[in-house]
N, C-alpha and C positions, 0 to 999 in steps of 0.2 A: 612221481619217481619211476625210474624207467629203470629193469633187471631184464639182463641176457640170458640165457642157458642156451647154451648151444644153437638151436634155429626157433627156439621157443621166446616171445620177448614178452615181459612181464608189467603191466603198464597202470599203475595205484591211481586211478580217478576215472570219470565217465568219459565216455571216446565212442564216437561212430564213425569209421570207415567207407570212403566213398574213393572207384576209381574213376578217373576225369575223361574223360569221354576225347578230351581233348589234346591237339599236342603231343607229347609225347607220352601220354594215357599216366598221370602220376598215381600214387596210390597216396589219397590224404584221411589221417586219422582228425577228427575236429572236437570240440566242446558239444554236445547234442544239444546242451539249450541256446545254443548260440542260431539262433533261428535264421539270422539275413545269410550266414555263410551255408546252412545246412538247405538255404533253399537254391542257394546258387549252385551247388553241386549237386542238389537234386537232377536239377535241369543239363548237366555236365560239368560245368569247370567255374573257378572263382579266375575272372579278370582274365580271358581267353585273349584277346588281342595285345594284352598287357602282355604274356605270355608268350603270344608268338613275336612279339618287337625283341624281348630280352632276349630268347634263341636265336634272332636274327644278328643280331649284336653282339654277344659275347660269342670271344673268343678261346681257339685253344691256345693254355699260360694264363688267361687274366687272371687278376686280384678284383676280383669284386664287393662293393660293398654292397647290401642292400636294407636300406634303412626305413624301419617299418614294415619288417619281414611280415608280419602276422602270423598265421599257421606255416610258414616257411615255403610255400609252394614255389614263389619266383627264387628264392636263395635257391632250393634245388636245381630248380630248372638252369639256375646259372650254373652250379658244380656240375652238372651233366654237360654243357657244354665246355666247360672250363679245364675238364679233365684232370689228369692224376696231377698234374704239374700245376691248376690250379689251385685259388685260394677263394673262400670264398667267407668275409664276416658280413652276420644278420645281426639287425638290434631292433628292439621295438620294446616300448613305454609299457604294456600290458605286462604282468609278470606269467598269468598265466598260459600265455602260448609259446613259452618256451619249451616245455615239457610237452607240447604236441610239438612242436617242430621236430626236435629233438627222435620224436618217436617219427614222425613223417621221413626223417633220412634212413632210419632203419629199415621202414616198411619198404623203402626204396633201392635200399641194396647199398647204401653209401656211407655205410658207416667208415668205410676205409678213405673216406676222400678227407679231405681240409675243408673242414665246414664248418662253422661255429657259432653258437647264438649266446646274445646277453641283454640283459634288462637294463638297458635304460633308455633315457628318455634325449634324443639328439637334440644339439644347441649350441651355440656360441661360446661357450664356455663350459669347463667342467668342475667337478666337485662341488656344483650347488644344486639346488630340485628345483623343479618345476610342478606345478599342481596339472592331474591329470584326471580331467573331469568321464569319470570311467567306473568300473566293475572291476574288483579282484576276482571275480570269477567270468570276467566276459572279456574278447576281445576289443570287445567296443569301445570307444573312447576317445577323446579329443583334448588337447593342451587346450587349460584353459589358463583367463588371467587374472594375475594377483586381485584384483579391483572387481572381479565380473560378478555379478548381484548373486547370479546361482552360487556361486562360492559361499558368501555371506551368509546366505539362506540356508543350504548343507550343514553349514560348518554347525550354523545351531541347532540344528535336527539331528547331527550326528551323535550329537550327548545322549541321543537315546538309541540306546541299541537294537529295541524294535519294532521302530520307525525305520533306522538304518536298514535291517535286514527287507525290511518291504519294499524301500526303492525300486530296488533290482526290477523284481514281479509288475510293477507300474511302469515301467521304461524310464527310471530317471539316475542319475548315478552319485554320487557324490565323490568332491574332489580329491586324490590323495597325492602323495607327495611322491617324485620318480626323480632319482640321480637323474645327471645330465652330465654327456663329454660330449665334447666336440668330436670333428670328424680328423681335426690337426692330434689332438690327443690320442685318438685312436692311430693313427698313422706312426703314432711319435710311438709307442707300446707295439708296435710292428717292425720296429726298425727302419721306419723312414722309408720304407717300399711306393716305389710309385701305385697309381691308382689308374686301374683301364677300363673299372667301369664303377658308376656309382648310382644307385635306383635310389631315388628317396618320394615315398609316399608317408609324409610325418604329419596332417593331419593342422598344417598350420605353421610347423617347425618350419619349411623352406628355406627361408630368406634364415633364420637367425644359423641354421645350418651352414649356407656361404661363406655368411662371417666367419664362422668358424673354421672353416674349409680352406680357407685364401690360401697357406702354405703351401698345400699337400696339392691344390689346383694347379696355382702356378709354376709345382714342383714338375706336375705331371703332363708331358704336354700332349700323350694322347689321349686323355682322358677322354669317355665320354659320358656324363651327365642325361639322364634319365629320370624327371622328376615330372612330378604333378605339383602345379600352381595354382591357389583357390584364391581368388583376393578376400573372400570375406574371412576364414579362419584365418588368411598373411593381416590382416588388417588389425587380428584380435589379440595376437604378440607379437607382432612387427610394427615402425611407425613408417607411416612413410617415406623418410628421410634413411632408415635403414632399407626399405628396397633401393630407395633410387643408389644406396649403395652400392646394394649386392648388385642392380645392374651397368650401374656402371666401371664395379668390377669385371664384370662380364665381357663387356664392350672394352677394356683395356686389357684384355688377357686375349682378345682377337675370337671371341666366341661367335657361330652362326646357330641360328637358331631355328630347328620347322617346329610343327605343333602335328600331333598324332589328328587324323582327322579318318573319325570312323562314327558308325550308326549306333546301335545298340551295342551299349558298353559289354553285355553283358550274353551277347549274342554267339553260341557256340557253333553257328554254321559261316560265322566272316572267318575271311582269310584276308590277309596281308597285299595291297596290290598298288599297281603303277598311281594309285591316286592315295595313297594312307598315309603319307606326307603333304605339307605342305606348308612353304615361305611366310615369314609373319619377322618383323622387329624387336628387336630384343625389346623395348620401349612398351609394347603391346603389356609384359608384364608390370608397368606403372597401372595399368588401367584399371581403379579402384574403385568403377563406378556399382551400383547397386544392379547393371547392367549385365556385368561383366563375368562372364562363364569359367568357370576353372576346363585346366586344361592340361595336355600332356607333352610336354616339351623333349623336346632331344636338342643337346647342346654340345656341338663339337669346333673345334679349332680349324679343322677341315672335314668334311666327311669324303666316305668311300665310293666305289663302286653298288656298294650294295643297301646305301642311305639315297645312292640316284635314281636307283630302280624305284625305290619306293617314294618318288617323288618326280612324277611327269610334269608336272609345275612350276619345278628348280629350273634358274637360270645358271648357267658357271658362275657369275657373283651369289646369288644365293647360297649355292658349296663351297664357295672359298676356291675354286677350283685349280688359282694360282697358286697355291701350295702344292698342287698334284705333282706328282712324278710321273714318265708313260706306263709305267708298272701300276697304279694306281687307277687307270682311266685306262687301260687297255681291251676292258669288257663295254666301254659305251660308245657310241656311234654320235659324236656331236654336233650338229644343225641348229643355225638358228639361234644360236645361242643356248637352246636347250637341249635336254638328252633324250634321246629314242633306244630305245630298247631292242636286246640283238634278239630276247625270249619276249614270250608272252607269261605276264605272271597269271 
């Protein structure tokens, strides 16, 4: 629970404070036993490249969604670009980082902006749960499914409550139960407001997410989509026959697709540059093999100026570029079929 007084804020559970080295230097309050995130900001910042693509992208006015907020860093980082006239709803499956997110806007100075966080668990549908193989005291966690052995396993372990409590201390979680709404639902309890930007990092959700999305997508035509694709958790609540859905949803609502292409994910000396995109098939997300790398997609109808910069690779078909206006393309110098750059990034 989180109490104001004046510039005092009052915060009922454990919390360590770290400012992010990175970006636009945030100030994050975290769970201390939460070890992978308290070592990431050790070293500076949680998901820095992550961070600078969503600054690069949101604008001022969007409505942003950002689905599996976590500690809220990128919801922020979106309301700060988004501005007063922004919107910005976070959701994530864990219940407890809400109450640090919550406090993370504060520390931030944002308590006056359109920011808002809720517990549940994203999906194709709503008013039913999903099992989420996780910690009520830890971020951590993954949708698992109805059928997956560790469920079975848990569920009978669970009758004892301390075995239950040792899990945690072992690194193991046991499954519990998380609403689910879709992302139409959400939109529908908004009043049907289009959507300009949408981050989803759900841990597996993706594809059932789409399903759920098709309205508010097709509703929205400059949306731009902002997800992480894993095949093996898409594999473990998706079947295949629902990807090849969602893409070829994708492919009939006119989507182009790059893939984020950087070094160490987790590297707080990269920066953003004429090679951190790059052209790939929408199709590429079918590829189910035991091979096959998760990855960071950007998904727009047409991209900008500022999605060609960061792609010296794109050809004008790879951008869509026949949607362009000269307002649109007025910053890039076109040869070749590709783009050259007027700056150096």
């Amino acid at each position: 629970m989180i109490e104001k007084h004046n510039t005092t804020v009052l915060f009922h559970g454990p919390v360590q404070i770290f400012k992010s080295t990175y970006g636009t230097g945030l100030n994050l309050a975290v769970y201390p036993d939460d070890r992978a995130v308290v070592d990431f900001l050790s070293k500076g910042a949680i998901e820095p490249i992550i961070e600078s693509l969503v600054t690069t992208l949101v604008q001022d006015g969007f409505f942003c969604l950002d689905l599996g907020t976590n500690y809220g860093h990128l919801a922020i980082a979106m309301s700060l670009k988004a501005g007063e006239s922004g919107e910005v709803h976070a959701y994530d499956a864990t219940s407890i980082v809400g109450g640090y997110a919550e406090l993370n806007v504060l520390l931030n100075g944002l308590e006056n902006r359109n920011i808002h966080f809720y517990n549940f668990a994203i999906s194709d549908n709503s008013n039913s749960s999903i099992l989420f193989d996780g910690s009520t005291n830890s971020y951590l966690g993954k949708v698992s499914s109805q059928y997956d052995l560790a469920h079975i396993k848990y569920s009978a372990i669970s009758f004892f409550p301390a075995i239950k409590a040792l899990f945690p201390y072992l690194g193991l979680f046991i499954p519990y139960q998380v609403p689910t709404i879709s992302v139409d639902e959400i939109m529908k309890q908004n009043g049907n407001k289009l959507v300009d930007f949408l981050r989803a990092d759900i841990e597996g959700s993706e594809c059932k997410m789409l399903l759920g999305a098709q309205q508010t997508i097709a509703a929205s035509p400059n949306i731009i989509i902002f997800m992480e694709w894993e095949p093996q958790p898409i594999k473990r609540t998706s079947s295949f026959s629902e990807a090849k859905q969602c893409v070829d949803f994708l492919k009939n609502e006119k989507f182009n697709i790059l893939k984020l292409n950087y070094g160490d994910y987790d590297d707080t000396t990269l920066r953003l540059s004429k090679d951190s995109l790059i052209p790939v098939q929408i199709d590429t997300l079918l590829n189910f093999t035991d091979q096959a790398l998760k990855g960071e997609y950007i998904l727009m109808r047409h991209f900008d100026s500022k999605i060609a910069e960061l792609c010296g690779a794109c050809t004008k078909e790879d951008l869509g570029i026949e949607l362009y206006d000269e307002r649109s393309s007025q910053d890039l110098n076109i040869a070749d079929d590709h783009y050259s750059l007027h700056t150096d990034l």
